[in-house]
Every structure is written in C-alpha cells, then in structure tokens.
SEKOLLUM-674781 format. One record per residue (C-alpha): residue in one letter; x, y, z. Coordinates in nm, 2 decimals, decimal comma, m for minus. Example, Ala and Ser with C-alpha at 12.3 -4.5 7.8 and 13.67 -1.06 7.14 Angstrom:
! SEKOLLUM-674781
+------+--------+--------+--------+
! code !      x !      y !      z !
+------+--------+--------+--------+
!    A !   1,23 !  m0,45 !   0,78 !
!    S !   1,37 !  m0,11 !   0,71 !
+------+--------+--------+--------+
This chain:
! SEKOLLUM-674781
+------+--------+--------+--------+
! code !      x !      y !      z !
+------+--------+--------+--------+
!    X !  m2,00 !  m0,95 !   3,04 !
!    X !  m1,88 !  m1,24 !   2,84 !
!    X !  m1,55 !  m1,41 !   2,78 !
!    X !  m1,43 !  m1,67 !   2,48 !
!    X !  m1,12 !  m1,83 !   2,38 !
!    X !  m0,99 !  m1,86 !   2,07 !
!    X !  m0,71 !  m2,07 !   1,94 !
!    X !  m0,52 !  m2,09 !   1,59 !
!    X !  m0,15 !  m2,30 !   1,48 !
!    X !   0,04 !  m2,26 !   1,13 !
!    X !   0,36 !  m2,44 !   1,03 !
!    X !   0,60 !  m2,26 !   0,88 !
!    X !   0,65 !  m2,30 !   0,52 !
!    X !   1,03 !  m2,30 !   0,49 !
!    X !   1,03 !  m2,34 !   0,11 !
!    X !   0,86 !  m1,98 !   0,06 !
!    X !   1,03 !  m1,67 !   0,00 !
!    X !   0,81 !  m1,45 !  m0,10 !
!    X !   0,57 !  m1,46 !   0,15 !
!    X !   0,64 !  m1,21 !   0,46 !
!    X !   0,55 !  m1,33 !   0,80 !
!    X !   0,31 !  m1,10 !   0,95 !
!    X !   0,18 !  m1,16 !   1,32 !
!    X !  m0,01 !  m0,91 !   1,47 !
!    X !  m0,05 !  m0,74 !   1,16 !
!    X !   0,35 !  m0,67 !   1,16 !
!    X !   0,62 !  m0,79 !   0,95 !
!    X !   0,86 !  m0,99 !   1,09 !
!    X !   1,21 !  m1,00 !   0,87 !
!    X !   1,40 !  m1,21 !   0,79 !
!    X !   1,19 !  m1,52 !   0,89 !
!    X !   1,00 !  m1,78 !   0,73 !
!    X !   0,65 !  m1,73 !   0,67 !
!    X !   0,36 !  m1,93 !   0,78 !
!    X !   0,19 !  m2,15 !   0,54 !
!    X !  m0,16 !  m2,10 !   0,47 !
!    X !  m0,38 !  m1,96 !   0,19 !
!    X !  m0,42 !  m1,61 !   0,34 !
!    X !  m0,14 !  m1,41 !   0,46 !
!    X !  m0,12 !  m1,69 !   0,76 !
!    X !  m0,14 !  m1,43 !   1,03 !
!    X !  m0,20 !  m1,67 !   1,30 !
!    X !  m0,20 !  m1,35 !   1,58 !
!    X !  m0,53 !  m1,19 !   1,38 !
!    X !  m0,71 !  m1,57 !   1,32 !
!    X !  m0,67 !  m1,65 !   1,70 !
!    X !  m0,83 !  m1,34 !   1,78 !
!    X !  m1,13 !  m1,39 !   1,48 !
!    X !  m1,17 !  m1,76 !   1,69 !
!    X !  m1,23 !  m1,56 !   2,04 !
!    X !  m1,45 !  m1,27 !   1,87 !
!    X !  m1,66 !  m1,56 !   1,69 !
!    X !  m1,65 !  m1,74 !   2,03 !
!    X !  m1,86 !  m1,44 !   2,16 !
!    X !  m2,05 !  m1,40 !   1,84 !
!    X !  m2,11 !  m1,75 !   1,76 !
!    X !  m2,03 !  m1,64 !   1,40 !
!    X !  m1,76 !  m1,87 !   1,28 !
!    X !  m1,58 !  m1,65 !   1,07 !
!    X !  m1,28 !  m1,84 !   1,02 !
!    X !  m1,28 !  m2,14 !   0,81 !
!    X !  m1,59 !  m2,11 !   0,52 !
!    X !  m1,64 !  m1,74 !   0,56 !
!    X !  m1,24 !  m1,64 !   0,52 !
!    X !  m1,22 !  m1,93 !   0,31 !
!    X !  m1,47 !  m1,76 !   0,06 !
!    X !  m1,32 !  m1,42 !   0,15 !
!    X !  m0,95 !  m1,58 !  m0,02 !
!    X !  m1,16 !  m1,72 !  m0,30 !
!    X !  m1,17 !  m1,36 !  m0,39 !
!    X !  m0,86 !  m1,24 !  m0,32 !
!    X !  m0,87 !  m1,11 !   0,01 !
!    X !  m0,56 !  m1,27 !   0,17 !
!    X !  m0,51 !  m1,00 !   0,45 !
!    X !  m0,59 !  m1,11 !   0,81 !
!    X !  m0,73 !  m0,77 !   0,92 !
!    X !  m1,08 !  m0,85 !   0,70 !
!    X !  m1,14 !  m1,17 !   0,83 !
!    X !  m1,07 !  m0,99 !   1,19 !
!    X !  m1,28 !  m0,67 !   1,03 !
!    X !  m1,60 !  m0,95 !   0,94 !
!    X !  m1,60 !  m1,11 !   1,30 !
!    X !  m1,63 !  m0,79 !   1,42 !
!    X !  m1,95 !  m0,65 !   1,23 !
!    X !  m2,12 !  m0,96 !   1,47 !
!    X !  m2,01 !  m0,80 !   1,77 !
!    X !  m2,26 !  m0,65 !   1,98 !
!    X !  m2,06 !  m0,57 !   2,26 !
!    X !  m1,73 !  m0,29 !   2,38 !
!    X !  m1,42 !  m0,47 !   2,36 !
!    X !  m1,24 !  m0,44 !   2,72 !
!    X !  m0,95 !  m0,66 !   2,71 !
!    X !  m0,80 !  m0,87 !   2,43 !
!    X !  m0,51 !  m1,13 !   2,63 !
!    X !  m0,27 !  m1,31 !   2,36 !
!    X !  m0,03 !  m1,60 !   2,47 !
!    X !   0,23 !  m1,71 !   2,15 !
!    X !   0,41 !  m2,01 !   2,17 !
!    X !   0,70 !  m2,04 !   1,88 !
!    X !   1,09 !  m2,10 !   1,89 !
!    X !   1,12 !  m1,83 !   1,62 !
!    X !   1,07 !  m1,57 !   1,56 !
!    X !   1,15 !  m1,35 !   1,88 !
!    X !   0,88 !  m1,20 !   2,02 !
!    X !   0,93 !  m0,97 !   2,26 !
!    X !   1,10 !  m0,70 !   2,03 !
!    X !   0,79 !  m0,67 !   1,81 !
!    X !   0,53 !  m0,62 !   2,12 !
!    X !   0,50 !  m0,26 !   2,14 !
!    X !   0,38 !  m0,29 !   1,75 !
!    X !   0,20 !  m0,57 !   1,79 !
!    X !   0,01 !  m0,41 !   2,05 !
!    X !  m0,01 !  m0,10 !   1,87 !
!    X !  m0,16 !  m0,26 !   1,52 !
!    X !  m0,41 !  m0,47 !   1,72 !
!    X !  m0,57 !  m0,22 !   1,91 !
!    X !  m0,58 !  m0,01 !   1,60 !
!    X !  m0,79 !  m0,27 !   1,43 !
!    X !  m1,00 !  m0,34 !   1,78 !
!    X !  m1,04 !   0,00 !   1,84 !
!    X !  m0,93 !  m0,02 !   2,19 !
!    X !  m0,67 !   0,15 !   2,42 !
!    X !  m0,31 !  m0,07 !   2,38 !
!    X !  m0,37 !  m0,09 !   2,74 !
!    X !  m0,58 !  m0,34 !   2,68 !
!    X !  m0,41 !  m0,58 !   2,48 !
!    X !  m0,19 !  m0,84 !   2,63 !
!    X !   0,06 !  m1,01 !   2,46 !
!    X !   0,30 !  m1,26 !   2,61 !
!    X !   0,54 !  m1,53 !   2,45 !
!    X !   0,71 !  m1,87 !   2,52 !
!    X !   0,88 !  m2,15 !   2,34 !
!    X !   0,70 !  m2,40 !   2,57 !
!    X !   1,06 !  m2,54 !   2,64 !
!    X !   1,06 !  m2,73 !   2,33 !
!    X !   0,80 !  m2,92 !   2,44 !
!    X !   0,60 !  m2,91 !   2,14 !
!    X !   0,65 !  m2,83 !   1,76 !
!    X !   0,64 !  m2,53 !   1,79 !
!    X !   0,86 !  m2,51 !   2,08 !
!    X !   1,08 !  m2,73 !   1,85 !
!    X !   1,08 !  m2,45 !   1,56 !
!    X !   0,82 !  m2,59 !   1,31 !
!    X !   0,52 !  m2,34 !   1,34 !
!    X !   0,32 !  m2,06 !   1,57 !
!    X !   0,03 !  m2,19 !   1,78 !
!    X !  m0,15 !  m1,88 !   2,01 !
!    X !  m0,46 !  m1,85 !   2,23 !
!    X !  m0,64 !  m1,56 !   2,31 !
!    X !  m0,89 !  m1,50 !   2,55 !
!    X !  m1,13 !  m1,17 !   2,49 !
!    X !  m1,35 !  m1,03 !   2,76 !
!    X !  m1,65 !  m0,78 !   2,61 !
!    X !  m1,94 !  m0,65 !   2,80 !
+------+--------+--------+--------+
C-alpha cells in the first residue's frame, strides 16, 4: 500500500472569455477561467501530482508541457499519461479545494462522477471537500484555485 500527495494552484485570468473553467473535468459557468496553457484544470493536475508521487513519473510539467506543444490542452490526457505508470488499484483518491469562487459544493456530485470515470473507481471513493481558507490566502481572497490531493493505491 502506498500513499502520495499531490498539489497544483492557478490564478484566474480575469481578462479571458473564451476559455471555460473546468475543474474536475466539469464546466463551471459563468466564471473566470484559470490561466494556464492547457485547459488549466487544476482538479485533474493535482491529481497527475499525487499519481506521479506514486509513480515517480513526473508527468506534469515537461511531459504535459510537450503534450500542449501538440495540441493537447485537455487535462484528462495528462491525468490518462500518469496513469499508464501506475502499477497499482486505485482505492481512494481525497481532494481538498481552497478558492473564494467558484462555489463548490453544487458541482460535487459531478465532480465526483467525472473523476472516478477517468480513475476507473467507484465515486465512493473519491473525496472532495472545499474551503475559502477564510480569506487567508489568495485564493481565499478570490485570485486563483490551489487543491491537494492525497491518493492511496495498493
């Protein structure tokens, strides 16, 4: 059994509207997206971060970077590439979001839904909880998403 961490923070990019933001694979409407040179999903990167933490295949970074290079934008391939590197069952995938906007809690069910799609798992076993860190920090404060997610394999 092994367990990793993995950690990933956009800011939004106010100026943009074009761009959806997607977390989780889901569209969120009517809200800013994130800026970045992919579709910014910051839900599907921390989770590529915890998958290469088991893998020790560092996906995100030169590997996505490439992937964009070529015109994959969409979060689900870098998640899809970590993935061929893992050589162990999934059990439980735990994601904490910290943001101002957009709401979160609305959107779990889907979120859930999408991830464990792409993870092949039950939805039981994908966690997904939300804060705005009390303003604490930026992103308590409005300016981006920051989220951690912890995966347990065996």
């Amino acid at each position: 059994m092994k367990t990793a961490i993995g950690q990933d923070s956009h800011r939004f990019d106010f100026d943009n509207k074009d761009k959806p933001l997607i977390l989780g694979g889901v569209v969120f409407d009517n809200c800013p997206p994130l800026s970045g040179n992919s579709d910014a999903d910051v839900v599907l990167h921390s989770i590529t971060n915890a998958v290469s933490g088991i893998t020790t295949v560092n996906i995100i970074g030169k590997t996505a970077d490439d992937m964009c290079r070529n015109g994959i934008t969409d979060s689900k391939a870098y998640l899809q590439e970590a993935l061929k590197y893992l050589e162990y069952d999934i059990l439980h995938v735990s994601i904490s979001i910290e943001c101002k906007t957009p709401k979160i809690t609305p959107k779990i069910t889907d979120m859930r839904k999408s991830i464990s799609s792409i993870l092949n798992i039950p939805e039981t076993s994908v966690g997904i909880t939300a804060t705005t860190g009390e303003g604490l920090t930026e992103f308590g404060d409005g300016m981006g998403i920051q989220v951690f997610t912890i995966i347990t394999v065996n």
